[in-house]
C-alpha positions in Angstrom: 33.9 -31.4 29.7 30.5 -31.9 31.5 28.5 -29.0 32.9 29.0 -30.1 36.6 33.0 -30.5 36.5 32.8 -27.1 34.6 31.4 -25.7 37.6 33.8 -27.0 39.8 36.6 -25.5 38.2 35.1 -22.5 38.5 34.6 -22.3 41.8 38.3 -23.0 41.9 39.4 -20.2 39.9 37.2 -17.8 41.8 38.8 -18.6 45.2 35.5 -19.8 46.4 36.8 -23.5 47.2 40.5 -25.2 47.7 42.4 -27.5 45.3 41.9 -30.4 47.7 38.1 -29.6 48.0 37.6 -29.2 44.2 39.2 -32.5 43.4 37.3 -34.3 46.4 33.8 -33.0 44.5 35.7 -34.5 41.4 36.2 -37.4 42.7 32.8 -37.8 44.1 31.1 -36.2 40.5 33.0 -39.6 38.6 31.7 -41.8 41.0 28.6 -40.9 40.7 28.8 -40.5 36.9 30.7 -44.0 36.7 29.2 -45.9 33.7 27.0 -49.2 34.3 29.1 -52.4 32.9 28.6 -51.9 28.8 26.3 -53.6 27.1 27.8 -56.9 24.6 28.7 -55.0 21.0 28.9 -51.7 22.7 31.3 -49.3 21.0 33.1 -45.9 22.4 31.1 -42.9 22.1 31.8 -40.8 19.6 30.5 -39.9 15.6 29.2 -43.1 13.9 30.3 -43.7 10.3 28.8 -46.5 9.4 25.1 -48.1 9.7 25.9 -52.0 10.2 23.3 -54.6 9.5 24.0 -57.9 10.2 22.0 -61.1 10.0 22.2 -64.8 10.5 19.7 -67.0 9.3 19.0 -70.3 8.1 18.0 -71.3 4.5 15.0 -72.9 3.4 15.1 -76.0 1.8 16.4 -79.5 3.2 20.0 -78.8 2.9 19.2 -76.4 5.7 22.1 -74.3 4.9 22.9 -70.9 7.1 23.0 -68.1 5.4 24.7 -64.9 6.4 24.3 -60.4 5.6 26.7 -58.0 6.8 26.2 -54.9 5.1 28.4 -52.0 6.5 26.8 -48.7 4.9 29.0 -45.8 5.2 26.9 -42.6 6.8 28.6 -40.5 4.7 27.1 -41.9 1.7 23.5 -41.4 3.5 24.4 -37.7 4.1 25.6 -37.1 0.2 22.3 -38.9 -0.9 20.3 -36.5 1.2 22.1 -33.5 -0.2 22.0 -34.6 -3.8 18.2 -35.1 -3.4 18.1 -31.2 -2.7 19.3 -30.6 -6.0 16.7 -32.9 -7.9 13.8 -30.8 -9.6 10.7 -30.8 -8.2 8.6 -32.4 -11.0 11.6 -35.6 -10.9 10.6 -35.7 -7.1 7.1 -35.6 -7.9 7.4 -38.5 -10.2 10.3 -40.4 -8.4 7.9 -40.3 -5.0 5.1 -41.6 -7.4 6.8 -44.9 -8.6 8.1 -45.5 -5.1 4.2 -45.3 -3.8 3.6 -47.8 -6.7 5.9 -50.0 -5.9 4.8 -50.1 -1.9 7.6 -47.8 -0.8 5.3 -45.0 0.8 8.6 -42.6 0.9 8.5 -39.1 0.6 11.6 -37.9 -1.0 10.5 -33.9 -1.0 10.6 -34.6 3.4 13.9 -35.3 2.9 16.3 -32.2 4.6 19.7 -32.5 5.6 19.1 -31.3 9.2 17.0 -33.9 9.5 19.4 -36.5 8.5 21.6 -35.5 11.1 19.1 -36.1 13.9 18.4 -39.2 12.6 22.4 -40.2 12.4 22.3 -38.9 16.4 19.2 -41.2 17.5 20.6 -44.0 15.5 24.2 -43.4 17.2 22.3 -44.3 20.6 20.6 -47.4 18.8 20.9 -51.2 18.5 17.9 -53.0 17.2 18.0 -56.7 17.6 15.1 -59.7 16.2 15.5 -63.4 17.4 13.8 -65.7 15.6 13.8 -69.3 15.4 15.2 -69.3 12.0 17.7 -66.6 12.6 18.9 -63.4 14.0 18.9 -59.9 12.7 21.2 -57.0 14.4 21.0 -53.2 13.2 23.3 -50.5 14.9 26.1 -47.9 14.3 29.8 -47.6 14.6 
């Protein structure tokens, strides 16, 4: 229940408005709060469990082929991995952060708290990133 139709109600049960003029501020509240026309590949609000990344793209080479990725990555999976890595010794991360700077991967893996995660899962909740290019098409978002 939103702040603003909580406040109605209580109004209501104090005696300080009517039935018919709390449900006429109701009424005008949803109207106001009616959602814009969703957005193509727009899902219900609600906890995201899985991280979807999805790409179409065409081959190189002269068959000219298309090629096709749809990964669907359970959050949950994220979260354990996040929680594990709390239980790694320190000297492991040390060394496990060194051969991921080798290899080009400039990740962190001591940064890495659970609280954090969850923010991220939130943001990424809210978020669709999309990449056109000639030679294919890339879509990363959350359901």
């Amino acid at each position: 229940m939103n702040e603003q139709r909580k406040d109605i109600l209580d109004l209501l049960a104090e005696g300080r408005i009517t039935a018919e003029e709390a449900e006429r501020l109701i009424v005008a509240l949803e109207r106001d709060q009616s959602p814009a026309a969703p957005s193509p590949g727009a899902r219900p609000k609600g906890r995201a469990k899985y991280l979807r990344v999805v790409m179409e793209f065409v081959e190189d080479g002269e068959s000219g082929e298309a090629g096709r990725l749809n990964m669907r990555i359970p959050l949950q999976l994220l979260r354990a991995g996040v929680q594990l890595a709390a239980l790694i010794p320190p000297q492991a991360l040390g060394k496990a952060n060194a051969a991921l700077d080798k290899s080009g991967v400039p990740l962190d893996l001591t940064q890495l708290k659970p609280e954090q995660l969850e923010a991220l899962v939130d943001h990424l909740d809210e978020t669709i990133v999309e990449l056109e290019q000639p030679d294919g098409h890339l879509r990363v978002f959350c359901e």
